[in-house]
N, C-alpha and C positions, 0 to 999 in steps of 0.2 A: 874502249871497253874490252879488245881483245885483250888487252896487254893484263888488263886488270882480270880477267876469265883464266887466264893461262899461270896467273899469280896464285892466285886460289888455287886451282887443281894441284899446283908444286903444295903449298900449306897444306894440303885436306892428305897433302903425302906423306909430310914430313909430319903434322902431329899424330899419325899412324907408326911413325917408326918410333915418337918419342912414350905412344902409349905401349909399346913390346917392352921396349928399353929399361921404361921405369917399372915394369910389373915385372920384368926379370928380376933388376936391381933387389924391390923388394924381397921379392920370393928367397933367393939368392942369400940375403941375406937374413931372412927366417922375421922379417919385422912383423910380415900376415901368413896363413899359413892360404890363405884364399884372394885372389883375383878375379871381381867380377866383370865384364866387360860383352864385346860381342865377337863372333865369328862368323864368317861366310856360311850361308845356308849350302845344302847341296843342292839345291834347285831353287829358283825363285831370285826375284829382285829386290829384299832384304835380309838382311844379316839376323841372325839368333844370338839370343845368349850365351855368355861364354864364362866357365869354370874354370879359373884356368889355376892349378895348384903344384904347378912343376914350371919352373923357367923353359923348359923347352917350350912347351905349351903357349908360350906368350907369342912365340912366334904366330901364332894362328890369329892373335886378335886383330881387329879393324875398327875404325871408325869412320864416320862420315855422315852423309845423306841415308846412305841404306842402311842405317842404324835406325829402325823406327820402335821395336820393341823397347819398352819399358822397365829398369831392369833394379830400381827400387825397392819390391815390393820383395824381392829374392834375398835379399839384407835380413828381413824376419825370420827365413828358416835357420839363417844363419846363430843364432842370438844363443840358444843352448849350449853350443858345440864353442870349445875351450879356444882360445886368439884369435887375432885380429885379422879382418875382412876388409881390404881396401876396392873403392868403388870407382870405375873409370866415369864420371857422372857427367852428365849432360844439364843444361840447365833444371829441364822438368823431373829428372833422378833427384839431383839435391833436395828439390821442392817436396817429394815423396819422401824421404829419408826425414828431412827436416821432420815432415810430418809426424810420421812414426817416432822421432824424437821427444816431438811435444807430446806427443801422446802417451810418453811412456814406456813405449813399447821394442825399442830400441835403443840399446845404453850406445851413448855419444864415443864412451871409452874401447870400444869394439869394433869400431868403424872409422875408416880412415876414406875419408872423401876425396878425390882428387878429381877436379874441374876440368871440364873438356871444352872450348869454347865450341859451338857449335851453327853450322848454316844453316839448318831445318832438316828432316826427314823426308822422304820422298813417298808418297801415296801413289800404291800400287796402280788402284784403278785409273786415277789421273795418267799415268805413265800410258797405260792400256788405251785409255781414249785416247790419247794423245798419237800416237803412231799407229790405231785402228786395227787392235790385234785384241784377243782375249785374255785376262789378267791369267789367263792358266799356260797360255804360250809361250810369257816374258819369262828368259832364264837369269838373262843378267840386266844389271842396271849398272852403267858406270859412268863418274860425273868427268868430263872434258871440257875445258875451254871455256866454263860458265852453260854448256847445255848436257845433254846426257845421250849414250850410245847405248842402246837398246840392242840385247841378243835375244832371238827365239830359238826356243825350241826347234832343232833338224835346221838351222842354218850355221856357215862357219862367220858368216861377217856379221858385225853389229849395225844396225841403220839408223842412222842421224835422227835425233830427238829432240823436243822441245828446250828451253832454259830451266834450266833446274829451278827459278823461282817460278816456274806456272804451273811447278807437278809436287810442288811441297804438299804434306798435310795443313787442313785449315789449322788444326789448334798451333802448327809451327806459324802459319801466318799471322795469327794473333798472340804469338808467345812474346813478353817480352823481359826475358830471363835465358835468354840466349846466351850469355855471360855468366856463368854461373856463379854463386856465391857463397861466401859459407864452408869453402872450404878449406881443408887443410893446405891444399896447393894446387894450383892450376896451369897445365901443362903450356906448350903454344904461346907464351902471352906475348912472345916478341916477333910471332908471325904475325906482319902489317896488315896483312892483305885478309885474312881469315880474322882478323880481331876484328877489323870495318864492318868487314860484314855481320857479323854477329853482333854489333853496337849499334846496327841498324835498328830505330824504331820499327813498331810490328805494319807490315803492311798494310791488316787490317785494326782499328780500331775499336774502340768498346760496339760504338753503332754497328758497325759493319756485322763484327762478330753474333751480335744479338738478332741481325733482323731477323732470323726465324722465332727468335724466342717473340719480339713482337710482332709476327706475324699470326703464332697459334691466339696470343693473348686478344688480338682483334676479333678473333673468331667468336661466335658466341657461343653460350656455353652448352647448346647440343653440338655444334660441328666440332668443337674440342675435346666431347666426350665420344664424338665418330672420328674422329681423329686421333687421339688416341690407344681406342679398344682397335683399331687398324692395326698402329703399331704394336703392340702389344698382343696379340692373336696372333703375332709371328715369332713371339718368344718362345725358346726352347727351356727355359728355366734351368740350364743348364750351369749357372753361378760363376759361369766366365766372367762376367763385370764385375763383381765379387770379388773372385779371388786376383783377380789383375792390379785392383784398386789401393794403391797404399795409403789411402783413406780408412779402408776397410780390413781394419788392424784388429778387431774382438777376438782373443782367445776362445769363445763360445759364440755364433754368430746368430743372434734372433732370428734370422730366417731359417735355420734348420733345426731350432730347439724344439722338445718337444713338453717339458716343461717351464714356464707355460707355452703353450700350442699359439703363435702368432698367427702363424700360417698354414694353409690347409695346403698338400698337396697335389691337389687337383691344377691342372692347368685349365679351370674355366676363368672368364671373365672378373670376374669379384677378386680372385685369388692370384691374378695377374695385375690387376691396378693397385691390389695389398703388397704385394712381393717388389714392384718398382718403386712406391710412393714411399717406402719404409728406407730402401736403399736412399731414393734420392736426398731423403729424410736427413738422415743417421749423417751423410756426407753435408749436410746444408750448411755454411761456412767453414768445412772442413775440406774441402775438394780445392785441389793441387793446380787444376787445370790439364794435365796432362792426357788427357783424352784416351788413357788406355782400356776403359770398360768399351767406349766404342770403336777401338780399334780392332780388339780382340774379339766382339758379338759375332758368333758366325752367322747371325739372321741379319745382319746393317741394321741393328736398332740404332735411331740416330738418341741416345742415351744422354749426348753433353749438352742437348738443348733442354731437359731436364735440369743439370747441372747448371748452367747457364744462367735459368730463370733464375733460380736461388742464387747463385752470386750475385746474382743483381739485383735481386730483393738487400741483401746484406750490405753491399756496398750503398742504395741509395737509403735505405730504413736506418742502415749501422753506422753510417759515416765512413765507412772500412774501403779506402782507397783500392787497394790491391787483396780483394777477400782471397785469394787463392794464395799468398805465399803465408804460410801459417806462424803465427804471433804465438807471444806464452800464453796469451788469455783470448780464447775464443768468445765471438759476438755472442754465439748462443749459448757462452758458457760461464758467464754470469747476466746478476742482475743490475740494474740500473734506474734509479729512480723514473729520470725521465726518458724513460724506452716509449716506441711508439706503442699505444693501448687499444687502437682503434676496434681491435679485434674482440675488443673483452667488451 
């Protein structure tokens, strides 16, 4: 297992060198006038997004585990502005992009996808638990050997950390589009040892992933409605899930319209189960899977067990195997003679 930990960490090196290289190349030679990607944060144990519009500039980008930002949804602002935008994409990037495709909302011809195979993300807090420090102490995260080295804040030395698969994010443990697809080219693919892993089925399966969704459904329907108004009385209404979401692609977004008035903006009760049930709504077989409205929530709304339910409504009502990697015709976007009626 060592031999196979120490192979990885070489790969997770080298498609970092091969994603500078090729956003140079392009840049270089004027095929996009933009490179989206990630770079090192100046503090913290994940990487930001990354702009990168000059070949010098590539030198800064990274990939890896501490890549957990979601960087799909930054393709949109792009769309107005004249050439081509190439994407350093991750499986759940594509799956966003894709969507915005279907949607419309995104010309295919603008965008130049290029596939990253990927191990999973690393989840801050997980890390935090895991070597018993506060997620505001952790400055770096860095993957060795199949575990991770942990720096804080006011120390020079990093101290030995868990296996990078027991501090992944859930949605990377049930992701399984770790291989990305769809695109125009995909960097790595002849690195052995990072292709395996990323070809790994998801650790967690459909059951695993859902128990909470059938956990609240057990509930009855007042401790769902005290369960709920809980979560939700911690919402800032702040439209962070919103605008994270490349789901949530409306040039005029009904939650902030004011003709017609959907939404009141009071953050009482009524107007907080109006304001989520309408998002979860709007995404209800349109949602990627990619978890960025709850990665982003500064209150920890757990937001994808929402998501969640609804995919699973779709997939067992719709027939719809994988509801999250988006099709040219959406379930709830036609009609169907023999749809289920029970509701009517």
């Amino acid at each position: 297992m060592k031999a196979v930990a120490q192979d990885l960490t070489a790969d997770l090196a080298r498609l970092e060198e091969l994603a500078r290289s090729r956003a140079r190349e392009l840049l270089e030679a004027g095929t996009v006038r933009l490179v989206l990607g990630h770079r090192q944060a100046w503090t913290g144990p994940t990487a930001v997004p990354h702009f990168v519009t000059t070949p010098e500039a590539a030198g800064l980008l990274v990939t890896g585990p501490g890549c957990a930002a979601g960087i799909a949804k930054y393709v949109l602002d792009e769309q107005d502005k004249e050439g081509k935008v190439a994407v350093l994409a991750r499986g759940c990037d594509t799956l966003g992009i894709r969507r915005m495709i279907v949607d419309k909302r995104v010309d295919p011809e603008k965008v130049l996808v290029i596939g990253l195979p990927c191990a999973g993300s690393i989840d801050p807090a997980k890390v935090a638990n895991a070597v018993g420090a506060d997620a505001a102490a952790i400055a770096r995260v860095t993957p060795r050997d199949g575990r991770v080295e942990v720096l804080l804040h006011g120390q020079k030395e990093p101290v030995g950390g868990p296996p990078l698969d027991g501090i992944l994010r859930d949605v990377c443990l049930a992701c399984d589009q770790k291989v990305p697809s769809g695109c125009a080219e995909v960097l790595g693919a002849d690195l052995a040892v990072l292709a395996e892993v990323s070809a790994r089925p998801p650790v967690l399966d459909a059951g695993d992933a859902e128990a909470e969704v059938t956990r609240i459904e057990s509930l009855s329907p007042g401790e769902r409605y005290a369960y709920w108004a809980d979560v939700f009385s911690r919402c800032l209404r702040c439209f962070a899930c919103r605008n994270a979401c490349p789901a949530c692609n409306c040039r005029v977004c009904t939650l902030e319209s004011y003709d017609p008035k959907w939404l009141g903006h009071p953050t009482d009760m009524p107007n907080q189960f109006m304001f989520h049930f309408i998002r979860a709504m709007d995404v209800a077989g349109r949602c990627v899977g990619c978890g960025e409205c709850e990665r982003v929530c500064p209150a920890g709304l757990p937001l994808m067990s929402l998501n969640r339910k609804l995919s699973r409504d779709i997939r067992l009502l719709f027939g719809v195997e994988r509801p999250h990697v988006p099709g040219d015709v959406e379930p709830l976007g036609r009609f169907e003679p023999e749809d289920p009626e029970e509701f009517m």
